[in-house]
C-alpha positions as CSV (number, residue, x, y, z in Angstrom):
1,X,154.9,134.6,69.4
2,X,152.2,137.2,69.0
3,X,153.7,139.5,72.5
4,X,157.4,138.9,70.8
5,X,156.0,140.0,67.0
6,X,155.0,143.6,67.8
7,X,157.1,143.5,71.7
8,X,154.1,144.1,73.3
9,X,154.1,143.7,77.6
10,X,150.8,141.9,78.3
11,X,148.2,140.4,75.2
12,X,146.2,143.8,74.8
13,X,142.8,141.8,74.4
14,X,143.2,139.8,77.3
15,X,139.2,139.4,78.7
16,X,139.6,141.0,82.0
17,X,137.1,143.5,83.2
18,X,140.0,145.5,85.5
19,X,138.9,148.9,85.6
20,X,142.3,149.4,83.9
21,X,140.7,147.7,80.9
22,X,137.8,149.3,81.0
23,X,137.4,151.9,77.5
24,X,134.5,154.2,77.9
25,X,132.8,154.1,75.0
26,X,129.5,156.6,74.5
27,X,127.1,154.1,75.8
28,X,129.3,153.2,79.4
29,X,129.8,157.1,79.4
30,X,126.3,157.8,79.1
31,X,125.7,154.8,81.6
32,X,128.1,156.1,84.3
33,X,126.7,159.4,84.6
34,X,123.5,158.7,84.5
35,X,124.5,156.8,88.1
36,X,125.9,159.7,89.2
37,X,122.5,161.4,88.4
38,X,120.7,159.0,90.4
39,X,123.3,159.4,93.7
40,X,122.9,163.3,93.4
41,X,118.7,163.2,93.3
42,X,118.7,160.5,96.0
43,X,117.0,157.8,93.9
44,X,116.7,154.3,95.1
45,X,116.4,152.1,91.9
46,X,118.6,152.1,88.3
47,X,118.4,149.2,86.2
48,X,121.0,148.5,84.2
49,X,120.1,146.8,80.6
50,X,122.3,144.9,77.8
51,X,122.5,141.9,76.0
52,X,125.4,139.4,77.0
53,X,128.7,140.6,75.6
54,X,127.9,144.6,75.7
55,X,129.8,145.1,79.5
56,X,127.7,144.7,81.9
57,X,129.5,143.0,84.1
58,X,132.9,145.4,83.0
59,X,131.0,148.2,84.0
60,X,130.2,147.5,87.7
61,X,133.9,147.9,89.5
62,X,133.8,151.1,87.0
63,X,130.7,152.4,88.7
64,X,132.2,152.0,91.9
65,X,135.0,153.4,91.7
66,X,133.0,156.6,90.4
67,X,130.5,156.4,92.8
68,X,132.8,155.9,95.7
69,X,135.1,159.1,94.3
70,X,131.3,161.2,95.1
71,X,131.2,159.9,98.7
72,X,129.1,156.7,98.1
73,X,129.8,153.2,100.2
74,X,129.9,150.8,97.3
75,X,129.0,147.2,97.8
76,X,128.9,144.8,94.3
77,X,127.6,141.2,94.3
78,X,127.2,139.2,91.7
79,X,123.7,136.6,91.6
80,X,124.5,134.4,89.4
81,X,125.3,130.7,90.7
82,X,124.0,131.7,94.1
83,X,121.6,130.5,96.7
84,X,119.0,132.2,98.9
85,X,120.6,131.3,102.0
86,X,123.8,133.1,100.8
87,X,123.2,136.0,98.8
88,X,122.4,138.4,101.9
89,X,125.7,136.9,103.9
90,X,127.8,137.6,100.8
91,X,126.2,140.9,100.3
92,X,127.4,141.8,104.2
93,X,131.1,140.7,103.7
94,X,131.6,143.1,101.3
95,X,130.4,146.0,103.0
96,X,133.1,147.3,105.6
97,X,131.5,146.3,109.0
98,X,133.7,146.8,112.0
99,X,134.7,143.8,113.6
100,X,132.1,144.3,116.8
101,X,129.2,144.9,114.3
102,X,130.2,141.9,112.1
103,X,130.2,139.4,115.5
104,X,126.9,141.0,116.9
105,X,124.2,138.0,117.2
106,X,122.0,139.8,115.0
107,X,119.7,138.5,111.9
108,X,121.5,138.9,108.6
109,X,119.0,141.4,107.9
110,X,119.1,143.7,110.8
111,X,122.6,143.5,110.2
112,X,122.1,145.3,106.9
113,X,119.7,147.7,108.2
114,X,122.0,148.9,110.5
115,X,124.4,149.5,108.5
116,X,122.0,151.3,105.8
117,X,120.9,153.5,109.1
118,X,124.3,154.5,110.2
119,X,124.9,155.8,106.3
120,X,121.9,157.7,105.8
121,X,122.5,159.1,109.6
122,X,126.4,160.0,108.2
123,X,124.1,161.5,105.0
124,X,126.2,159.0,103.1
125,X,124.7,156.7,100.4
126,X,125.2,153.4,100.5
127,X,125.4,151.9,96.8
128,X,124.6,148.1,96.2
129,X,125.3,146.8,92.9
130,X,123.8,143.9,92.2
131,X,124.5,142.0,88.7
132,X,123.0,139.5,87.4
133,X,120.3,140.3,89.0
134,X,118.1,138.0,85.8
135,X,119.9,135.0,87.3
136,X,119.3,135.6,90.9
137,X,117.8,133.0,93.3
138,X,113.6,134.7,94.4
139,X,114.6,135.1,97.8
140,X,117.4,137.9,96.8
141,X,114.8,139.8,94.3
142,X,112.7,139.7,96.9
143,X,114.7,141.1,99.2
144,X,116.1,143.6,96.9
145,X,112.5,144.9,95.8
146,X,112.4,145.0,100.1
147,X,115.0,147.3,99.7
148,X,113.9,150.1,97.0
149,X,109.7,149.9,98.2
150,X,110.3,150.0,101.7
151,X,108.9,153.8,102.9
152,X,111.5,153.6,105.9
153,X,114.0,156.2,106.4
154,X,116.8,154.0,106.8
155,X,116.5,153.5,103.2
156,X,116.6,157.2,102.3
157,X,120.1,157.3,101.3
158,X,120.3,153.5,99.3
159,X,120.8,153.0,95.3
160,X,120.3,149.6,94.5
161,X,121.7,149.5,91.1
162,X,120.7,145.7,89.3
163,X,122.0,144.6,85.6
164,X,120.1,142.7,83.3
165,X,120.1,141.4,79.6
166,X,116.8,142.8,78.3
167,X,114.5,139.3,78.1
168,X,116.3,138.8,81.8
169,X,115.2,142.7,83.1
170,X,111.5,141.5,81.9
171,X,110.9,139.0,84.6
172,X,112.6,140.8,87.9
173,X,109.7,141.9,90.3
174,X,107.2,144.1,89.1
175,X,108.8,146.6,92.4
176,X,112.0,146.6,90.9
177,X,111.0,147.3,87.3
178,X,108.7,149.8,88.4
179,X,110.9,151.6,91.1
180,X,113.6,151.8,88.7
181,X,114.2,155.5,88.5
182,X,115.7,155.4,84.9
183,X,116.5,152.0,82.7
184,X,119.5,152.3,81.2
185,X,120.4,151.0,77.8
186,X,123.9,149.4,77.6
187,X,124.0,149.2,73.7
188,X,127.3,148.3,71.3
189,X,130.1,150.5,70.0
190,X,129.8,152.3,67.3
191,X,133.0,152.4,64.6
192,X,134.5,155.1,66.6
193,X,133.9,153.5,69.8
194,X,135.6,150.0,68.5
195,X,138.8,152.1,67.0
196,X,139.6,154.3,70.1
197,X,139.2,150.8,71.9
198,X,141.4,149.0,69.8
199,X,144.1,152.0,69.8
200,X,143.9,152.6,73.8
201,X,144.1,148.5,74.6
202,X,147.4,148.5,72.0
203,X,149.0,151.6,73.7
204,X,148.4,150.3,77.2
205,X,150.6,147.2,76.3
206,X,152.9,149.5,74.5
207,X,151.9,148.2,71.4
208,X,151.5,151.0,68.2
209,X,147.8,152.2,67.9
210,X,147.7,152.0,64.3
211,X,148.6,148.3,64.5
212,X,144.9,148.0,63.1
213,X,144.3,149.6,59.2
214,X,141.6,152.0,59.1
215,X,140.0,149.2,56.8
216,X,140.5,146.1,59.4
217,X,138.9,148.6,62.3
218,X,135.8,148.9,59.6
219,X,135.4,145.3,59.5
220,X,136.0,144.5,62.9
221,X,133.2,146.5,63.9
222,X,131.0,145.0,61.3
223,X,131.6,141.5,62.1
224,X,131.3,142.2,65.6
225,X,128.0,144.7,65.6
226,X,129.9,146.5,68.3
227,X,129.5,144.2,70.5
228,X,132.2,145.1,73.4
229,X,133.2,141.6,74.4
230,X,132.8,140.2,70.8
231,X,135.3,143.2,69.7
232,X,137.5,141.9,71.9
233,X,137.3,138.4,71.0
234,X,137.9,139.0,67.2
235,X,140.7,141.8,67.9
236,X,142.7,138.7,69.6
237,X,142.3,136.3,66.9
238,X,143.1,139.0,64.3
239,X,146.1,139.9,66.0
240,X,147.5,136.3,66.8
241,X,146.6,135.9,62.6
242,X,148.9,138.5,61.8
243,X,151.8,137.4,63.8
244,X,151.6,134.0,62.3
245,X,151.5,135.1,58.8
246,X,154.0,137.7,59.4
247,X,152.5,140.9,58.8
248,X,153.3,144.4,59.6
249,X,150.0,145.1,60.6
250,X,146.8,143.6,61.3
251,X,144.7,144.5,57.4
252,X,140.7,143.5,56.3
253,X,141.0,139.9,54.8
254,X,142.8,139.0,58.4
255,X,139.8,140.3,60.4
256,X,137.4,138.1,58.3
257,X,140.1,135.2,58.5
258,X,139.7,135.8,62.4
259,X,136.0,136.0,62.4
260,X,135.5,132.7,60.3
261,X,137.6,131.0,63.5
262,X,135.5,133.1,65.7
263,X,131.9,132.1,64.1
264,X,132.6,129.2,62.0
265,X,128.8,128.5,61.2
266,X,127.8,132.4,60.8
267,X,128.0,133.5,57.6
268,X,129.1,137.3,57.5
269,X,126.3,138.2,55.1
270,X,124.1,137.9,58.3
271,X,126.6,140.3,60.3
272,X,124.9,144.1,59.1
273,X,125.0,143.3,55.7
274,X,128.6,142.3,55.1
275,X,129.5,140.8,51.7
276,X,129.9,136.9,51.7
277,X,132.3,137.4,48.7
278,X,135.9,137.5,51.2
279,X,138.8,138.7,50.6
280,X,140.4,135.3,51.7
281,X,138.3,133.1,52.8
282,X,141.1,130.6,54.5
283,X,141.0,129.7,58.0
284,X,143.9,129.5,60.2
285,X,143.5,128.2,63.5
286,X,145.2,131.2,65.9
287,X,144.6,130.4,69.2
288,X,147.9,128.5,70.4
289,X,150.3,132.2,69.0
290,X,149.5,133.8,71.9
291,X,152.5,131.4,73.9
């Protein structure tokens, strides 16, 4: 209903963290080149900070791609759900080992260093990004504070880049924390942020970027704090509201409709401030329009 309302191609708020999805707002701009800092001084630490929901996790393939485009050998592993026995192997199958070097009866770990060697003899920098690094098992923080305190020259040319909400980037190892060149903040949108986002996800699905009124992209970003994934969340129930009630475009009272669905116990007075009083305080239940 919703994709046959406004004869959009795809749902525009559909949750994937594709680069293709991916709207640099100020704080990912700020965070992506202060990476590319990091790989031009030869750093070996960056620790990524943000509370769930701000795109942590969005951000990652993004890095990669921008760090690959200056040269680097990019290698991203998640930590969360993992064990200690697996973490290093996984970390290994997604670095691009030729087949003899993958066979070699070697230690996990000497495979690594080898590999970390041969880059830093190429004078190539081999990026590992590692997030979710507050829910890894010890034996990976260990191994990854191994990695940025070790005074070997094999590890000249390595950025271990780790994410982290900011309770979670309080208990990594003291040698990560501290070896972290630069701790970088991965903070919400700002109203200008969540209405070039809004516009950009609509045009990519051929939808009309002024779908949202100036006054709906106010309140959105109110009820959301900015919050990238939450954005998202409410954008998709605001839109699917419209459709069903037949709207030309998605107005305020639908946002707060949306949100009520979204946060049924939250009251929007404790969302910055917003007014309790609604414009229409009914709740429609969205989620099956999207067929």
């Amino acid at each position: 209903m919703v994709l046959d309302r406004w004869q959009f191609t795809a749902p525009p708020f559909g949750g994937g963290s594709e680069p293709a999805t991916f709207h640099p707002g100020a704080p990912q701009d700020e965070a992506l080149a202060r990476l590319e800092w990091l790989v031009e001084q030869g750093q070996r630490c960056a620790l990524v900070v943000g509370a769930e929901g701000c795109g942590k996790s969005h951000l990652c393939p993004v890095a990669a791609r921008r760090l690959g485009g200056m040269g680097c050998e990019v290698a991203i592993l998640s930590l969360r759900g993992i064990s200690d026995d697996d973490w290093l192997a996984l970390l290994l199958a997604r670095l691009p080992l030729d087949p003899p070097a993958r066979d070699e009866p070697l230690r996990l770990w000497q495979k690594l260093e080898d590999r970390l060697r041969e880059n830093t003899l190429l004078e190539r920098t081999t990026a590992l990004v590692f997030d979710d690094a507050d829910h890894a098992p010890q034996g990976a923080l260990d191994g990854l504070a191994r990695i940025v305190s070790a005074a070997e020259p094999l590890y000249a040319r390595t950025l271990v880049v780790v994410t982290a909400t900011p309770a979670g980037a309080e208990r990594l190892p003291s040698g990560l924390r501290q070896r972290a060149a630069v701790r970088i903040e991965l903070g919400p949108w700002d109203e200008e942020d969540v209405a070039a986002y809004l516009a950009g996800a609509l045009r990519r699905v051929g939808g009309s970027p002024q779908l949202f009124s100036p006054q709906a992209v106010a309140t959105l970003a109110r009820f959301s704090d900015g919050v990238p994934g939450t954005v998202q969340q409410l954008a998709r129930l605001a839109v699917a509201a419209a459709a069903g009630d037949g709207l030309e475009n998605v107005d305020a009272a639908t946002v707060e409709r949306a949100w009520r669905d979204l946060r049924p116990r939250m009251s929007p007075a404790s969302v910055n401030g917003a007014s309790d009083q609604l414009v229409n305080p009914q709740v429609r239940v969205v989620r099956r329009l999207w067929g």
